[in-house]
N, C-alpha and C positions, 0 to 999 in steps of 0.2 A: 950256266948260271944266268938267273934274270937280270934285265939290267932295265934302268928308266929310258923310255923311248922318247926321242925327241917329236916337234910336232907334228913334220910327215908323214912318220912311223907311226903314228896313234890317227892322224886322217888316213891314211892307206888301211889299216888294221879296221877304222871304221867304215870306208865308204867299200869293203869286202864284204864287214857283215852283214852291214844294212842293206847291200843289195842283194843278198840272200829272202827278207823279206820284202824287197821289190819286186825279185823274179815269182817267189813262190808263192807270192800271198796275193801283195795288191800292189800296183804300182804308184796310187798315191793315197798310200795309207799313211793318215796323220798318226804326226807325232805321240800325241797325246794316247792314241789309240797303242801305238807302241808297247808306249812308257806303259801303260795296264797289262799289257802282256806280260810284260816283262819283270813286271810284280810280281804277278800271279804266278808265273814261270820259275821266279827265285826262292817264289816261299807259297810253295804250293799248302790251300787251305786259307788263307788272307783276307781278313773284312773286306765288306767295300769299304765299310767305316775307315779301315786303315789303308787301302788304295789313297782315299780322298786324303786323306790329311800326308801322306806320305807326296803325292803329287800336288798336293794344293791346288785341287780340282773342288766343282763341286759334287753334291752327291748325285744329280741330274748328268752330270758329263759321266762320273765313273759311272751310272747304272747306263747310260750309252752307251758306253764304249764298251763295256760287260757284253751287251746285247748286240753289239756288229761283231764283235769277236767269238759270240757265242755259234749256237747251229741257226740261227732265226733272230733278223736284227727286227727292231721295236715295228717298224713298217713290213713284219712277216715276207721277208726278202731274204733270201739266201745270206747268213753272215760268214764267219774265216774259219769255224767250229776249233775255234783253237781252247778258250777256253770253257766251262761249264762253272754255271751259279746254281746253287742250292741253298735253301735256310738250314740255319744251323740248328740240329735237333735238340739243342740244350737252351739255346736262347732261340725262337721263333721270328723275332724282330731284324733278326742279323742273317745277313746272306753271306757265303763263303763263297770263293770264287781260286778254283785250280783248272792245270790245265789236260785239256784232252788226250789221248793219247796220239791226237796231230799234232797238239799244239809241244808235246815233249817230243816228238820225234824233229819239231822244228826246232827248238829248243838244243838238241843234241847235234844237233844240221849247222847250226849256227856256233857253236861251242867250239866242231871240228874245223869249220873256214876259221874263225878267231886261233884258234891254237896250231892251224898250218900258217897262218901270216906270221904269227911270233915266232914259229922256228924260220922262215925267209929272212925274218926281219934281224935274230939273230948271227941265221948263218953270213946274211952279209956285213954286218958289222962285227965278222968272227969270234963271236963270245961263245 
């Protein structure tokens, strides 16, 4: 049975998964770069419109960080190909934006270090 984790439990549980995207992605991939990921990654198909207001970014930051996380960031440089943007065929003005099938297999990568910490973190406080 789950139980609430106190604060070390939840920084150990965190600084596991996020170094998941330190080793395998970039090692100083901002925040914010993140947080888009991880939109797009929870609710795969997601405006940017709703990136931006969900992050309280602008629309210039999400279409940034869209395009370093894509296959080709804005400066045609190699990006993290994790996610893909497309307009959306029903409305022409709105871009959607899910992830690649790097960006779920990171996604799935990240899921199993998170759910092997909680079962550590249970077994040692015996629940």
């Amino acid at each position: 049975m789950a139980h609430s984790l106190n604060e070390v439990q939840v920084a150990q549980v965190l600084i596991q998964t996020l170094q998941e995207f330190r080793d395998k992605i970039d090692p100083e991939m901002p925040v914010q770069q993140l947080l888009t990921f991880l939109v797009a990654a929870r609710t795969p198909g997601v405006t940017m419109q709703d990136v931006m207001k969900e992050l309280d970014v602008s629309s210039a930051s999400v279409s940034r960080n869209v395009a370093k996380l894509g296959r080709v960031d804005r400066h045609h440089e190699p990006g993290y190909d994790l996610v893909t943007a497309y307009e959306d065929p029903m409305e022409r003005r709105r871009k959607v934006v899910e992830p690649t099938s790097h960006g779920k297999q990171l996604i799935k990568r990240v899921a199993e270090i998170f759910n092997k910490q909680m079962q550590l973190i249970e077994k040692r406080s015996g629940a």
